[in-house]
C-alpha positions in Angstrom: -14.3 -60.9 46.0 -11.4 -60.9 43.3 -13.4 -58.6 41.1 -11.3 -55.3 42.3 -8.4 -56.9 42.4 -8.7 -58.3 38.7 -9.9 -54.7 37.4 -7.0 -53.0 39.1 -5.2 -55.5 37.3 -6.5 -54.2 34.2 -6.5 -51.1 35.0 -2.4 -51.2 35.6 -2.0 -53.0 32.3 -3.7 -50.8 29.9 -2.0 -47.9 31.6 1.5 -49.6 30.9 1.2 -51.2 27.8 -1.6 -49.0 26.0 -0.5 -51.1 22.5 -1.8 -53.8 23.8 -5.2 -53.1 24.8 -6.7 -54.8 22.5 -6.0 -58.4 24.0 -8.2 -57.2 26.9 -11.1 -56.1 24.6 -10.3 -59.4 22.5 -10.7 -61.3 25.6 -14.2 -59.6 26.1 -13.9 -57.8 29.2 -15.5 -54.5 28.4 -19.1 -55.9 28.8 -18.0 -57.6 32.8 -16.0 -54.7 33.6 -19.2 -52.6 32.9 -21.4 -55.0 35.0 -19.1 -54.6 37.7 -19.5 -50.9 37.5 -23.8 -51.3 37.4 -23.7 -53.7 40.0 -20.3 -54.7 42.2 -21.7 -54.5 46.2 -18.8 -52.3 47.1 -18.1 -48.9 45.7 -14.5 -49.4 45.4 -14.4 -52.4 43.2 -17.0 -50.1 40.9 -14.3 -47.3 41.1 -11.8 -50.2 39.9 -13.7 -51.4 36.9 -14.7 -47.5 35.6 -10.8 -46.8 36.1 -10.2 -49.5 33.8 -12.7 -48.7 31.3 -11.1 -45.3 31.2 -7.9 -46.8 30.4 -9.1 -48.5 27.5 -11.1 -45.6 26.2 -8.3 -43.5 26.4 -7.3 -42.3 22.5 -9.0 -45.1 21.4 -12.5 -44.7 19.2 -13.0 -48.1 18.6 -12.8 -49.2 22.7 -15.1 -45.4 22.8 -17.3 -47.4 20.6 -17.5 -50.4 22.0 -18.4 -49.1 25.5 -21.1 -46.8 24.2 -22.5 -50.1 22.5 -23.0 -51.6 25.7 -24.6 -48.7 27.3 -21.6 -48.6 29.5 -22.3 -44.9 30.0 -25.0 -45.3 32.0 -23.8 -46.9 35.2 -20.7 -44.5 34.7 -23.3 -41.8 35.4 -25.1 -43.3 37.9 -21.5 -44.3 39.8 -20.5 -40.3 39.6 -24.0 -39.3 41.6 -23.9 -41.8 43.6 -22.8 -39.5 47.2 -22.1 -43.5 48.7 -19.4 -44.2 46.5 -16.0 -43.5 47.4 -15.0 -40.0 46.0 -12.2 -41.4 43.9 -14.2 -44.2 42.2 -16.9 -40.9 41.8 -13.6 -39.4 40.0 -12.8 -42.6 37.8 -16.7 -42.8 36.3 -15.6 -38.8 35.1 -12.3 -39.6 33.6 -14.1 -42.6 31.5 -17.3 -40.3 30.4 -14.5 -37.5 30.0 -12.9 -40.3 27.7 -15.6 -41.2 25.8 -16.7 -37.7 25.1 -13.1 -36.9 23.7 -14.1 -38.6 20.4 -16.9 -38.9 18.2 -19.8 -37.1 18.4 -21.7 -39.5 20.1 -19.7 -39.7 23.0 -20.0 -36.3 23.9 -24.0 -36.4 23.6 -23.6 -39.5 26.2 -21.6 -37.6 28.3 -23.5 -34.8 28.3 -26.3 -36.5 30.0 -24.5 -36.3 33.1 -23.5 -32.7 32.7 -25.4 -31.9 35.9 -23.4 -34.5 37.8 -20.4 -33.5 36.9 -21.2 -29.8 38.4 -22.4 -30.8 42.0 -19.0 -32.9 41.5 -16.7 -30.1 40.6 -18.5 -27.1 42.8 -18.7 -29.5 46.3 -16.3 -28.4 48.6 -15.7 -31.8 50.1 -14.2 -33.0 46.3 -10.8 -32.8 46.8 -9.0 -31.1 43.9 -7.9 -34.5 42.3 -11.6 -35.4 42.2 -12.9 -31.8 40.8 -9.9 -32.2 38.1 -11.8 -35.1 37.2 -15.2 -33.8 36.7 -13.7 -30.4 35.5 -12.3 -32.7 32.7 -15.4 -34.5 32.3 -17.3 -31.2 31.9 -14.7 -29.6 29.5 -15.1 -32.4 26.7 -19.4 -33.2 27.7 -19.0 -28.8 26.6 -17.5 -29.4 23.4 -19.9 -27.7 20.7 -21.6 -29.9 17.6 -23.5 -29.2 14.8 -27.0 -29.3 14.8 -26.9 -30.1 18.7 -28.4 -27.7 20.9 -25.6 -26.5 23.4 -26.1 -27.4 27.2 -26.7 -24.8 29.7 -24.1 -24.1 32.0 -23.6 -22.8 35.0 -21.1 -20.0 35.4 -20.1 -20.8 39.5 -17.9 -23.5 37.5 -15.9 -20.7 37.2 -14.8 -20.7 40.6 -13.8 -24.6 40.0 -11.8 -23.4 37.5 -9.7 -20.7 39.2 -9.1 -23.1 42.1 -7.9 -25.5 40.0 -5.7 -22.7 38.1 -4.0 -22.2 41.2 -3.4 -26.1 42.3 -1.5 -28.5 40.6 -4.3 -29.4 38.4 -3.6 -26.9 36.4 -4.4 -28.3 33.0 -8.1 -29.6 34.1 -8.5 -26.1 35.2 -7.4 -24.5 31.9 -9.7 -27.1 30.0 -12.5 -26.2 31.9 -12.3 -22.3 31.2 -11.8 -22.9 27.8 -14.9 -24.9 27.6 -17.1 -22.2 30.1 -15.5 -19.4 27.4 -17.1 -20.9 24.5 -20.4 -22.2 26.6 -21.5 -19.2 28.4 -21.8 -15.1 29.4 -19.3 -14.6 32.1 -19.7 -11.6 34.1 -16.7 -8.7 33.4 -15.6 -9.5 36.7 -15.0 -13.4 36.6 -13.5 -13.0 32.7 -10.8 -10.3 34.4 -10.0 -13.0 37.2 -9.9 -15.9 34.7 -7.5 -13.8 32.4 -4.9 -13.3 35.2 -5.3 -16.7 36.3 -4.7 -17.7 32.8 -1.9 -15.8 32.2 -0.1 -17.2 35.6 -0.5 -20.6 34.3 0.4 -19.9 30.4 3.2 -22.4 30.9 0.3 -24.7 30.3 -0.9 -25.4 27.1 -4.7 -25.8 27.9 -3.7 -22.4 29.4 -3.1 -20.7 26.2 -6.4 -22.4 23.9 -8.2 -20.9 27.3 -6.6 -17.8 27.2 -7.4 -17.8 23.0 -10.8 -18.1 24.0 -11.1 -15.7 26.4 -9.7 -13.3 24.1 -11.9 -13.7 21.3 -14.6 -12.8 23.6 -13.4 -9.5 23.6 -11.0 -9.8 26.8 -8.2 -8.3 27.7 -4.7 -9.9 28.9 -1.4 -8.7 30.1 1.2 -7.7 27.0 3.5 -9.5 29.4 2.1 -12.6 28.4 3.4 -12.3 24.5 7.0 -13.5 24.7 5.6 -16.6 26.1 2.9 -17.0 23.6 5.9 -16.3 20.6 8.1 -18.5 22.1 5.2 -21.4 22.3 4.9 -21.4 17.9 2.1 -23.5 18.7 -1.7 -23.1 16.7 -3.2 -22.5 20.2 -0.5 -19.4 20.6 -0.4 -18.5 17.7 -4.7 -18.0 17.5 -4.0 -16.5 21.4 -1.5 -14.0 19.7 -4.5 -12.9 16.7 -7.0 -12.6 19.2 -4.6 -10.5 21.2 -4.3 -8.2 18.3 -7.9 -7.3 18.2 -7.6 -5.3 21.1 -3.5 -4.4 21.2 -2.1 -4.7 17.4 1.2 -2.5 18.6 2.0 -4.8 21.6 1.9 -8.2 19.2 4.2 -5.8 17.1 6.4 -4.1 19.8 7.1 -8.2 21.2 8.5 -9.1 17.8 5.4 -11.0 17.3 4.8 -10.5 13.2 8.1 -11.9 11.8 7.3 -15.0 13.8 3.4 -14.7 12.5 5.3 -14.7 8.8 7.7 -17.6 9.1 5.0 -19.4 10.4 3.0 -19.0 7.5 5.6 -21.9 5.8 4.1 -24.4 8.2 1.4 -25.9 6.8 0.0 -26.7 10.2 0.2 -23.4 11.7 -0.3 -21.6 8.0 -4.1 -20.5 8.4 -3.6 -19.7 11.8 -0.5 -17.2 11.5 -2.6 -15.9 8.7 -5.3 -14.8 10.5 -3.2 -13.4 12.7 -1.3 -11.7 10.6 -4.8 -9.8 9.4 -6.1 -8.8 12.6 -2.6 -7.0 13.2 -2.9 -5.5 9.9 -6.4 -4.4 10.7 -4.8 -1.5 13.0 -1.0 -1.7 12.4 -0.9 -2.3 8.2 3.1 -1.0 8.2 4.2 -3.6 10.4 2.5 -6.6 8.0 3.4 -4.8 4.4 7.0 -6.1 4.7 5.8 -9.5 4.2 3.2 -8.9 1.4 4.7 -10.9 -0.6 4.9 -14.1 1.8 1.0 -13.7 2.0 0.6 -13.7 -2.0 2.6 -16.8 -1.9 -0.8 -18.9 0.4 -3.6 -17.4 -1.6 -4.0 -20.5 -3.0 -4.0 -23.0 0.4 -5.8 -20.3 3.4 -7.6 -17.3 0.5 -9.5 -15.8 3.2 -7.5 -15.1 5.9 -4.4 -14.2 3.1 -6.9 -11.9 1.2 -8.2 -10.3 4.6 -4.5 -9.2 5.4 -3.7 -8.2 2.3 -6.9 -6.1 2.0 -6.3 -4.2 5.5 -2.2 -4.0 3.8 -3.8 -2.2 0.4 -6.0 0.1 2.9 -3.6 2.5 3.6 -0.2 1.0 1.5 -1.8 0.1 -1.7 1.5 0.0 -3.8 3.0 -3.0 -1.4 0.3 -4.7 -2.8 -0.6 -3.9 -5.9 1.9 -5.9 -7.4 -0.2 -9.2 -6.3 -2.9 -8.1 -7.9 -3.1 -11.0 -10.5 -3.0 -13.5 -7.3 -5.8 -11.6 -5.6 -7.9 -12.1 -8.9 -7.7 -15.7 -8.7 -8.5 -15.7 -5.2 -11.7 -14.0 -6.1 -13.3 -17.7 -6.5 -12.7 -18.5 -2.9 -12.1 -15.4 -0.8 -14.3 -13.0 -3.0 -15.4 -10.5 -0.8 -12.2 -10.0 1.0 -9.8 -10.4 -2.6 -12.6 -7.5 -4.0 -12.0 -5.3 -1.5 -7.9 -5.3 -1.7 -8.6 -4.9 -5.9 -10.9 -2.1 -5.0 -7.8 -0.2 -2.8 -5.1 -1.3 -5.4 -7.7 1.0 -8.3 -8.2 3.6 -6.6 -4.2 3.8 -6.4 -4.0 3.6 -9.8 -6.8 1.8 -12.2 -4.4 0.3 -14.2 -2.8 -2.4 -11.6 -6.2 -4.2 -11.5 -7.4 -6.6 -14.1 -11.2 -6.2 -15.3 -11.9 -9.1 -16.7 -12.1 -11.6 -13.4 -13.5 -8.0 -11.7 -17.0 -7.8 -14.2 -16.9 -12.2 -13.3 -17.3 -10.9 -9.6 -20.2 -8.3 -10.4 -22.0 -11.7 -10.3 -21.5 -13.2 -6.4 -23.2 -11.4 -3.7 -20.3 -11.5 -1.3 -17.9 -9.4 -4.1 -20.2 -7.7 -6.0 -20.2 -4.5 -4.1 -16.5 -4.4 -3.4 -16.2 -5.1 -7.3 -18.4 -2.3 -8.2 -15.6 -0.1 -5.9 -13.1 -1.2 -8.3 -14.7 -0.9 -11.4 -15.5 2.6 -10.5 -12.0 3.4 -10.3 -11.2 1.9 -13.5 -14.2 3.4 -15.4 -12.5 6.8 -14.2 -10.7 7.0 -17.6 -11.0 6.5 -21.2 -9.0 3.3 -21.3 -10.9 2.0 -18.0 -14.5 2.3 -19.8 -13.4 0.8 -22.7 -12.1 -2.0 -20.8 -14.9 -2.3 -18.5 -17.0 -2.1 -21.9 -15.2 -5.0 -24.2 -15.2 -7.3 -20.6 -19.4 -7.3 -21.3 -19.7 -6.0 -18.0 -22.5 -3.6 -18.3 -25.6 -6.1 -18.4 -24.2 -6.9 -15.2 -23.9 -3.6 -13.9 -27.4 -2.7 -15.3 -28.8 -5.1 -13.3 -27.2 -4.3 -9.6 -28.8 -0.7 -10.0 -31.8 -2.6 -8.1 -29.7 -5.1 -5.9 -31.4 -5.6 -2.7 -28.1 -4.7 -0.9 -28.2 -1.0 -1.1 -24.8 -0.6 -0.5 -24.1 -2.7 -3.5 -26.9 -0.7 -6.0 -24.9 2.6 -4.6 -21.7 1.3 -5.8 -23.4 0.0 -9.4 -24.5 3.7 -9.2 -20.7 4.4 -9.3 -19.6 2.7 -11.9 -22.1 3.5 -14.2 -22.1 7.0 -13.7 -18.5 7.1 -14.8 -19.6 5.2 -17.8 -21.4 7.5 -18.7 -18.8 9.5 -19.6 -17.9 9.1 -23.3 -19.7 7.4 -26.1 -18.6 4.3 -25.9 -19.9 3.9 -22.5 -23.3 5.9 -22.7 -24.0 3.4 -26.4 -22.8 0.2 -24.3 -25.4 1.2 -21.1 -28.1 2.5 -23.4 -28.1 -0.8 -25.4 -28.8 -2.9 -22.4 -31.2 -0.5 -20.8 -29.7 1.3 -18.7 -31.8 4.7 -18.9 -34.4 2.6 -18.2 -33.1 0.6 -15.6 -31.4 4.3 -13.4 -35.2 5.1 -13.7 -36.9 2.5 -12.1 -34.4 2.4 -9.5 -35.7 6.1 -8.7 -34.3 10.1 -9.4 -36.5 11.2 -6.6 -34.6 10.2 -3.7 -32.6 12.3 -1.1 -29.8 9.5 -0.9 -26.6 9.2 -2.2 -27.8 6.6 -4.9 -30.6 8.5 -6.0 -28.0 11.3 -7.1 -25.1 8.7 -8.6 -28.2 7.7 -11.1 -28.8 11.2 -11.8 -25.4 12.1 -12.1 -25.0 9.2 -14.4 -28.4 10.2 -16.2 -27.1 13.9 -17.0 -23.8 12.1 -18.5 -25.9 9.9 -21.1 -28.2 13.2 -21.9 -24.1 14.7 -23.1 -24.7 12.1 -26.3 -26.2 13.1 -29.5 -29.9 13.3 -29.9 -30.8 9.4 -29.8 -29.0 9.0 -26.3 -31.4 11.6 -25.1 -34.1 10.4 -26.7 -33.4 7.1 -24.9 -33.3 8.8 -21.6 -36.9 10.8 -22.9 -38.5 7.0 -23.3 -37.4 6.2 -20.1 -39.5 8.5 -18.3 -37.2 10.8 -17.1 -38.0 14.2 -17.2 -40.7 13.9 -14.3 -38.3 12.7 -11.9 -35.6 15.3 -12.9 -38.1 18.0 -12.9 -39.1 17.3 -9.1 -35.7 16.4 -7.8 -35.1 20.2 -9.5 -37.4 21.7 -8.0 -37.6 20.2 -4.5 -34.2 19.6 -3.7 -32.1 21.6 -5.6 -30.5 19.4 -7.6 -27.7 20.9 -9.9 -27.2 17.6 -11.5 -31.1 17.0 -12.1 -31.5 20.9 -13.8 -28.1 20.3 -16.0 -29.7 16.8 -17.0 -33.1 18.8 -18.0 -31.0 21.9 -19.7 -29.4 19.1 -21.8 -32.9 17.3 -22.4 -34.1 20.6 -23.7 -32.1 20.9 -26.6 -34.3 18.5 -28.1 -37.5 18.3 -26.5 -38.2 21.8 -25.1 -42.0 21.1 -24.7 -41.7 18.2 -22.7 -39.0 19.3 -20.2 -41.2 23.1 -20.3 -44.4 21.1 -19.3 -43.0 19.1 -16.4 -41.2 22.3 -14.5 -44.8 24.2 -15.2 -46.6 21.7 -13.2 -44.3 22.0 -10.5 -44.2 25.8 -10.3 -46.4 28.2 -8.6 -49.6 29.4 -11.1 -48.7 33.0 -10.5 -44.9 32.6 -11.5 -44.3 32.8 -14.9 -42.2 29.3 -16.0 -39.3 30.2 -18.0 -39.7 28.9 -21.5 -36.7 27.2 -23.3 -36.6 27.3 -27.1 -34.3 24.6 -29.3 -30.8 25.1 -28.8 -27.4 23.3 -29.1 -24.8 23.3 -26.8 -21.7 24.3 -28.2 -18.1 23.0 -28.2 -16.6 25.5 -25.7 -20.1 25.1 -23.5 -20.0 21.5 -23.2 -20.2 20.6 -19.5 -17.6 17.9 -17.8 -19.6 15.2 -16.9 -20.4 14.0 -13.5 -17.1 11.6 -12.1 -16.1 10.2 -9.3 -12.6 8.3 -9.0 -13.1 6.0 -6.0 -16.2 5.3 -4.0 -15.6 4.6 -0.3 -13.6 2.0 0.2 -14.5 -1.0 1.6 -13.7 -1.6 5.6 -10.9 -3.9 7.3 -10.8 -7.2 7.5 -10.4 -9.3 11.2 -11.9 -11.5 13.3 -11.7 -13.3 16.6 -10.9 -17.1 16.3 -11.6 -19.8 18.7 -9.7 -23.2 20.1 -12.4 -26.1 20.7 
């Protein structure tokens, strides 16, 4: 009949003058042109009409739309498992559901109905490679991932489709597919190695490269040779391919010339986050090579804060003073990058406590993700006299009170920090006995074997150097049992300095609790009243910087 002849018609005219598809779908030929596809007699003609629905759904999400209205993806999917259709028209039913799956979400969950089709399409060795390009590019966009859909299950002998197609002309399908399999499935150590060299032969591709990304951020490994390409490329695929490359080789993405590329790249606002990133997984291991361009990462705190603060936190790592310098910058990028923006503050203070500002620091004790990293910072401020004061007037210390019992231990270990070096002078011990801090270093436990467990009485022995109503606050807090044991069981040099202290005004008390923990026939030594003198005043317990936080880096993907 002149059905195939009129959809090759079509067909031909969409392809040449893609402007003016729309007088076709005005003239209401999507809903025939599906009917021919459901129901012609001759496979060809069905080939014909799917080819020409491809055409129209082609970078087009209205056609997309209009097809998927009609159910149009249906026959499509029957047409591609049909075994008595022609393999080409098999081939244009893929390039339409591929088509239709490029766009909205909905056309990926219509394509992926036929997912298992497209697989018996792209592994039979009768396909020829045109018609396996097809259903490998079917495949690749069906793979895409959505939210809150489940992801299909895969089946890694398309990696074999893949490679051939790598190695053909169809190189571009094949990249697409790997890509896709990358991000859809466990590939065995032996097919990732193959699919990396494969990729790397065909990087003049640019599927080849968002493939290659992919790969990499899997934890793969490529060929350095492949860099100059990739920093020649300045493309976001590339450019993510040349950060994922730096996970595992920082000092080849450096010894190619790659970071002052990475930098001026950071002026594109389309490539900005993703030179960024880059630029902090090269700083993760190779901080030297990024601190030249500190300043040009200060500059896009504001537009990408988490990948800007991440490099400038591995930067401040080991070459705090390039950074230190930005540190107002980093403080505003506390509200959006705060864990990664705490943790450069808390490398910049333990440089030297003065570069940091407290004020949005004590704001930060108060988010989960920088409250730790904060307490790192604060503990290098409260190092000195000006620090606690500081720390002190910026109403910090309810705040710090409170993380002594943070579920995140980590984060109660580095309140432990801070408030021991508090602690340290009167202002400090009035401000944390005020808001209950005795009290609170109690209930978070003296008993323990842990580094916490010592901070708090470390910082308890520092209130007990007040006068006689700090003590007396650390008395009513239940104190002296805990400090007795920990003295007794473990040794404790800060717990028996805390109880000599305690002594000088409640001898009895501190007596009666190291009787009951020593033997009956041993005699307890007794301690009368005394007063510790000027000269015999002990330095308190201090600590200028806690550990410091860890790098920042990360693998990231192309979809």
């Amino acid at each position: 009949g002149r059905e195939e002849p009129v959809a090759l018609l079509l067909r031909d005219f969409c392809a040449a003058h893609p402007d003016q598809r729309h007088k076709v779908v005005k003239a209401g030929c999507i809903g025939p042109l599906i009917g021919l596809v459901r129901s012609s007699r001759t496979g060809s003609c069905k080939g014909a009409a799917a080819a020409a629905l491809a055409q129209l759904a082609y970078d087009d999400e209205g056609n997309r739309q209009a097809i998927l209205a009609c159910e149009g993806e249906k026959p499509l999917g029957a047409l591609v498992v049909d075994r008595n259709a022609p393999p080409t028209a098999r081939a244009s039913a893929c390039d339409c559901l591929a088509n239709l799956a490029a766009g909205a979400a909905d056309g990926v969950v219509a394509a992926r109905l036929h997912v298992a089709a497209f697989t018996a399409l792209a592994t039979d060795d009768e396909s020829s490679f045109d018609v396996k390009a097809s259903a490998a590019r079917a495949l690749a966009n069906a793979l895409r991932p959505l939210e809150d859909v489940e992801d299909e299950a895969v089946n890694p002998s398309l990696s074999q489709c893949a490679l051939e197609l790598l190695a053909s002309d169809h190189r571009e399908a094949g990249a697409s597919l790997a890509r896709a399999l990358v991000l859809a499935t466990e590939l065995d150590e032996g097919t990732v190695k193959k699919l990396s060299a494969a990729l790397v032969a065909a990087i003049d591709s640019d599927g080849a490269i968002g493939a290659l990304a992919n790969l990499l951020a899997r934890g793969a490994t490529a060929a350095p040779s492949v860099l100059p390409k990739l920093v020649a490329t300045r493309s976001q695929a590339s450019i993510v391919c040349i950060g994922n490359f730096a996970l595992k080789d920082a000092g080849a993405v450096v010894d190619c010339g790659a970071v002052p590329v990475l930098a001026d790249c950071l002026g594109d606002e389309a490539l900005r986050r993703s030179a960024c990133a880059a630029l902090r997984n090269v700083a993760a291991s190779n901080p030297g090579a990024v601190a030249p361009f500190s300043e040009a990462l200060a500059r896009v705190l504001g537009e990408v804060p988490n990948e800007a603060a991440g490099a400038l936190q591995n930067i401040a790592m080991v070459q705090p003073a390039a950074v230190a310098t930005y540190a107002p910058e980093l403080a505003v990028a506390l509200k959006d990058a705060p864990r990664k923006a705490a943790c450069a503050l808390a490398h910049i203070a333990a440089r030297d406590p003065a570069d940091v500002p407290v004020t949005p620091l004590v704001e930060a004790l108060n988010n989960a993700k920088s409250a730790s990293a904060a307490c790192c910072a604060l503990a290098c401020v409260a190092s000195d006299t000006p620090g606690r004061a500081a720390l002190v007037d910026a109403k910090g210390v309810p705040s710090l009170v409170a993380l002594l019992e943070d579920d995140d231990a980590k984060c109660a270990c580095a309140a432990a920090h801070v408030i021991r070096n508090l602690a340290c002078d009167d202002k400090g011990r009035r401000a944390l006995l005020i808001n209950g801090g005795a009290a609170a270093l109690s209930a978070a436990g003296l008993e323990g074997d842990d580094e916490a467990a010592q901070l708090r009485v470390e910082a308890i022995a520092n209130l007990c150097l007040g006068d006689a109503a700090d003590r007396t606050a650390v008395v009513n807090a239940k104190c002296i049992r805990p400090l007795a044991k920990r003295a007794h069981v473990l040794k404790c040099g800060a717990a028996a300095d805390a109880l000599d202290r305690l002594s000088v005004d409640e001898a009895a008390l501190v007596n009666k609790a190291r009787a009951a923990l020593t033997p009956k026939k041993a005699t307890p030594r007794r301690l009368g009243p005394r007063r510790l003198g000027p000269t015999r005043k002990p330095a308190p317990y201090q600590c200028v910087s806690p550990v410091p936080p860890a790098s920042a880096d990360g693998p990231d993907s192309v979809l």
